[in-house]
N, C-alpha and C positions, 0 to 999 in steps of 0.2 A: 458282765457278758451274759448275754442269755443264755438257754439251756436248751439243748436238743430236745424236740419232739416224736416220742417214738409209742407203737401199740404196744402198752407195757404189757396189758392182761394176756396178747395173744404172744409176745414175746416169753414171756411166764412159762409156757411151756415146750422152749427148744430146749435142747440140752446142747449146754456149753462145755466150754469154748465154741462159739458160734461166728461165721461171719455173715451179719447180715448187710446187704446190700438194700440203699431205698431207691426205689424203680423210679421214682419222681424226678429226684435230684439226678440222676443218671440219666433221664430224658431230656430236662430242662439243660443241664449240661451239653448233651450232644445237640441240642437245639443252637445253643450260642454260640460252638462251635462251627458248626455247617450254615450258621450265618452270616459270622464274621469271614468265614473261607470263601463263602461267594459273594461274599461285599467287595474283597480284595484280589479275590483269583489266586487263592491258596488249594492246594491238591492236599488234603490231610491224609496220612497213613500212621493209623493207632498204634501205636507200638507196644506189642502184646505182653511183653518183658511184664509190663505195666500190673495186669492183671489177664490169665488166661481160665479162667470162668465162663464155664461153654454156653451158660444162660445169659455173661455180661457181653460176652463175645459177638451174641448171635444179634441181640439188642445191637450193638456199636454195629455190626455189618446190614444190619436192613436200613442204615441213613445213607448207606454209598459211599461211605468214606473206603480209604484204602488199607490196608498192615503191615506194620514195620514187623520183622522177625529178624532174630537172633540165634534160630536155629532151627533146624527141620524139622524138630517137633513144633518146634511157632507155627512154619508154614503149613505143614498137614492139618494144625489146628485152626489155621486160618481160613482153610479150604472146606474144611469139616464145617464151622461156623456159617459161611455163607460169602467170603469176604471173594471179590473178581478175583480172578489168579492175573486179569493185568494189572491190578490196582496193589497187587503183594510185590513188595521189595524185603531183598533178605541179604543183612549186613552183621558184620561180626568177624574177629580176625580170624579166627578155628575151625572155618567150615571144612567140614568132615567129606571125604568120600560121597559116602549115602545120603549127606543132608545135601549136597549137591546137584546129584542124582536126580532124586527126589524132585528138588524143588525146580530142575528141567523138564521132568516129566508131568508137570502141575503146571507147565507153562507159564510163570510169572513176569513180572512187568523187568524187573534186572535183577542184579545180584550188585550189592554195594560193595565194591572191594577193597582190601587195604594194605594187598604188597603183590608184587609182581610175584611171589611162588605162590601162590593164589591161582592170580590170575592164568597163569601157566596151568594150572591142575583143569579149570573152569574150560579152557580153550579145549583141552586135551579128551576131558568127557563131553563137552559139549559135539567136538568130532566124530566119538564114537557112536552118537545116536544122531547124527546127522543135523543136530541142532546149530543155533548161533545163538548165545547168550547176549543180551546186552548187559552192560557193563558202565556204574559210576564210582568212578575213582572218590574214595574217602580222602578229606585232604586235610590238613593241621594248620587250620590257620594260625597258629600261636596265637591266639585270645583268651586271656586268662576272663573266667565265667563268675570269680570271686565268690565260690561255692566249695563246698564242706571235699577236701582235700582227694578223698574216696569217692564223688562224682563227678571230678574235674576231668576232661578228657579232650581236650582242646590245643594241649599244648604240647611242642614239642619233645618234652620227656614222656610221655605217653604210650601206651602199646599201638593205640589206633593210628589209624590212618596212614598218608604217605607225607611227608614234609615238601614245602613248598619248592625248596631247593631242586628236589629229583620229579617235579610233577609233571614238567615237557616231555621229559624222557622217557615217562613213564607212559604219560598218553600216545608216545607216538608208540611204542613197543604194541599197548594194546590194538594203537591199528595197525600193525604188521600182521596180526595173528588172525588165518583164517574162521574162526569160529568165535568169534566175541565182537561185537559191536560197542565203541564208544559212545554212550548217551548223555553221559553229564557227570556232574559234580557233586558229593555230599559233603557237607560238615555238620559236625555237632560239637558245642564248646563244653557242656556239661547240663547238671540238673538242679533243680529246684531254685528258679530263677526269678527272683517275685519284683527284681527293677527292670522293664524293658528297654534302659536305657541301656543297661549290661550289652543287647545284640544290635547296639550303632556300631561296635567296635569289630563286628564281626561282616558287618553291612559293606564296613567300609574297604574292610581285608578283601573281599570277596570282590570289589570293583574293582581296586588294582588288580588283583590277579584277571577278572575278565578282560582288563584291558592289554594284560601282557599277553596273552593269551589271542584276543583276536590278530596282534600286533604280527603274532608269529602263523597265523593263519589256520588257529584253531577251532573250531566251532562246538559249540556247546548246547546242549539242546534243555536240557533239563537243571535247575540247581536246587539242590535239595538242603533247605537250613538246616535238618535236625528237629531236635524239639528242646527241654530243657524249661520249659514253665510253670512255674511252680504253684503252689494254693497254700493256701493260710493254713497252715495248722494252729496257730494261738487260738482262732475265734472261728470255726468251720460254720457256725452258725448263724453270724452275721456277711461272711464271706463265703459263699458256698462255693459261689460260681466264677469261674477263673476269669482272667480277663484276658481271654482270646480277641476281643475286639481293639485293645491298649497294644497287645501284642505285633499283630499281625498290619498294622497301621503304623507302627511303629519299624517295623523292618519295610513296610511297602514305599515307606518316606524317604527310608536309606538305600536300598538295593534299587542298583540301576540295573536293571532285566535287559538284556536285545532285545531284538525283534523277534517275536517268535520263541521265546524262549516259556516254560511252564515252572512254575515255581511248589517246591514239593513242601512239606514240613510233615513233622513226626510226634505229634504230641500224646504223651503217655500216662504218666501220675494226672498230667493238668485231667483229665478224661475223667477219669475212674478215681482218684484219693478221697473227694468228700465225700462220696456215694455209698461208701463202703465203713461199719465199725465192728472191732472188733468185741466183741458181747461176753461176758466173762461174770461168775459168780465166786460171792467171799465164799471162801471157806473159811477161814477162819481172821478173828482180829485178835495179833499178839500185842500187847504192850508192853514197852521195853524199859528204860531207866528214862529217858528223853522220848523216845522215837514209840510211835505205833503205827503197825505196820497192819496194813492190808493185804492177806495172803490169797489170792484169786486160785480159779483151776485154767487160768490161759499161760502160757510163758513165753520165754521165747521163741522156743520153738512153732510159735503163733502169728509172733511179731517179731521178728527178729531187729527192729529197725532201732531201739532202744537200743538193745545190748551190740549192734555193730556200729553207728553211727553216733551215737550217743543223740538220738534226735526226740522229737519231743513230740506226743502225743497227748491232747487234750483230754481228759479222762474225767467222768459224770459218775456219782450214781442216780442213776435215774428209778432206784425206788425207795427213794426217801426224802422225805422232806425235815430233816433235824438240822438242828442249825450245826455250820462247817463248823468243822474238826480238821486236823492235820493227821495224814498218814504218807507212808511210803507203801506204794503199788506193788507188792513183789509179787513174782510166779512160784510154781513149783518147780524148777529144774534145777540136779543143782549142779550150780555154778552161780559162783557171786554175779556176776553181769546179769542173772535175770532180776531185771529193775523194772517197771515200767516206769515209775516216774516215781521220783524224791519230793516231801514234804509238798505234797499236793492237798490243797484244801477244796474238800468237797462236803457235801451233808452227812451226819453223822451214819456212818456205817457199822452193820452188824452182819453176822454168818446168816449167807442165803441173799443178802443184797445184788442187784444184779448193776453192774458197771459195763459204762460205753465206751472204749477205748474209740476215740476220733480218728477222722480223717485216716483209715486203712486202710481203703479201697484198692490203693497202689503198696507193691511191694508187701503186702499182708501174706494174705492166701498164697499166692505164687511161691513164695520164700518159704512156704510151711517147711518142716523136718519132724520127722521121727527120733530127734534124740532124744534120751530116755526109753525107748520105746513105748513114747508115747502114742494115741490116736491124732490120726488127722480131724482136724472139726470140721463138721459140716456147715455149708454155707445155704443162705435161703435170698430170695429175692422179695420184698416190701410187698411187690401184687398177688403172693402166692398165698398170703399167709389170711 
């Protein structure tokens, strides 16, 4: 595989744990995005979960695209950013009071919802400030996404959404209720989705349901896939850039739209995951009976995606040129789970090496924590530097 490309000398002096983001691949990326979305007539909204990075943020909103949020911190940061407050949808089971609030008085494009004492709450303050929300019911198509157990969210054992079973009943309640507007429909089946054939089965869920649906004299204005597309971690260097074009040609082949209907999607990691690595110095290299180990200054608390997911990150040293060696990546936190990665062969490593923890961009930064009480790392952008 090849090996990232990075300004080592001017990287030489950030201090780590560092996230550095490269501005290129973040460009190029929202380029293929926003091309494939108007090839097909896709409404992209980045879903900020992803990465909220108010310099990645501000980049991702001057293309026009829209923002998925997941809570009223997303959306005030959305708004903060630059992103339209009609092109912002705000979805999540737990919306609070004041993220509520809030995200009415930011005038956003709806609020995705996923159980009728929700929607009751939405109706209720939406009344009190004289407002009408629109409103897309989150719905469960039971489409299993064949994705890592902890991002599956598609099926009906799931917290999200409403089940297909109560979704007439549910739509007609919301249009009883004076302060809410029925707009459409969301699903999301899960994440890091790297076969597009995975969303035929979701394409397909989705026309029976419009069919029973118009049957009973529903109208649907909006349907919103989700997101769930995933990027390469094995080779980020060969594969940088996702294949929103496979994707979005892919669902445009299966989903039969009405007339007049806009089709939404949510893409988040696919955006932001290669753009971004996490930047990390040896401290120290222990050799053990078998095993030598790489002791960095980043942990989990950096990345937590190792130690929750057990997921895998591609990992460089990118200042050295000695022929590979085998080590295991660990951090300093303790708790056994901080790993980054086991019997990883990279160039021969010494204390003060600096190592590229791949494809971070998504779920890095965002996830940071202070356990230990440690520091947050600071992040930098590729054109600043």
């Amino acid at each position: 595989m090849t090996k990232g490309i990075f300004p080592i000398e001017k990287i030489k002096n950030l201090k780590t744990p560092c996230y550095y983001y490269d501005a290129e691949v973040l460009d190029k990326t929202l380029y293929a995005l926003t091309t494939a979305a108007n090839k097909y007539g896709f409404l992209p909204h980045y879903a900020v979960k992803a990465n909220a990075n108010e310099k990645v943020l501000k980049r991702i909103a001057k293309t026009g695209v829209g923002a998925d949020c997941v809570s009223g911190g997303e959306v005030l940061a959305a708004v903060a950013a630059g992103f339209a407050p009609e092109k912002i949808v705000f979805a999540g089971v737990g919306k609070t009071d004041w993220e509520i609030e809030a995200s009415l008085d930011a005038n956003i494009f709806c609020f995705n919802a996923e159980s009728v004492p929700e929607i009751e709450v939405i109706n209720e303050l939406a009344g009190k400030k004289g407002k009408k929300a629109n409103i897309e019911l989150r719905v469960n198509p039971n489409v299993d996404a064949h994705t890592h157990a902890k991002i599956t969210t598609g099926l009906n054992e799931n917290k999200f959404g409403i089940n297909l079973e109560n979704l007439q009943d549910t739509i007609k309640f919301v249009q009883s209720l004076p302060n809410v507007n029925f707009i459409g429909l969301h699903f999301h089946i899960g994440s890091q989705i790297t076969d597009n054939s995975t969303f035929i089965p979701l394409c397909e869920a989705i026309n029976k349901l419009q069919k029973e649906l118009k049957e009973a004299g529903i109208k649907v204005d909006n349907i919103n896939v989700g997101g769930g597309l995933g990027i390469d971690y094995q080779d980020p260097n060969t594969n940088t850039i996702p294949d929103f074009e496979g994707y979005m040609k892919t669902i445009s082949e299966h989903l039969e739209l009405l007339p007049g209907q806009k089709l939404h999607c949510e893409p988040g990691r696919s955006v932001v995951g290669q753009c971004g690595t996490l930047l990390t110095k040896v401290t120290y290299v222990k050799k053990g009976t078998v095993k030598q180990f790489a002791i960095v200054d980043a942990g989990m608390t950096d990345l937590i995606r190792p130690a929750l997911y057990d997921a895998y990150h591609k990992i460089e040293n990118i200042t050295s040129d000695k022929a590979e060696e085998t080590y295991d990546v660990v951090g300093p936190i303790c708790e056994s789970s901080d790993v980054f990665l086991k019997d990883n062969k990279m160039n021969g490593t010494q204390r003060g090496d600096i190592l590229a923890i791949r494809s971070a961009g998504a779920y890095g930064e965002i996830m940071a924590s202070r356990y230990n009480l440690r520091q947050l790392p600071g992040a930098v952008m590729s054109d600043e530097l």
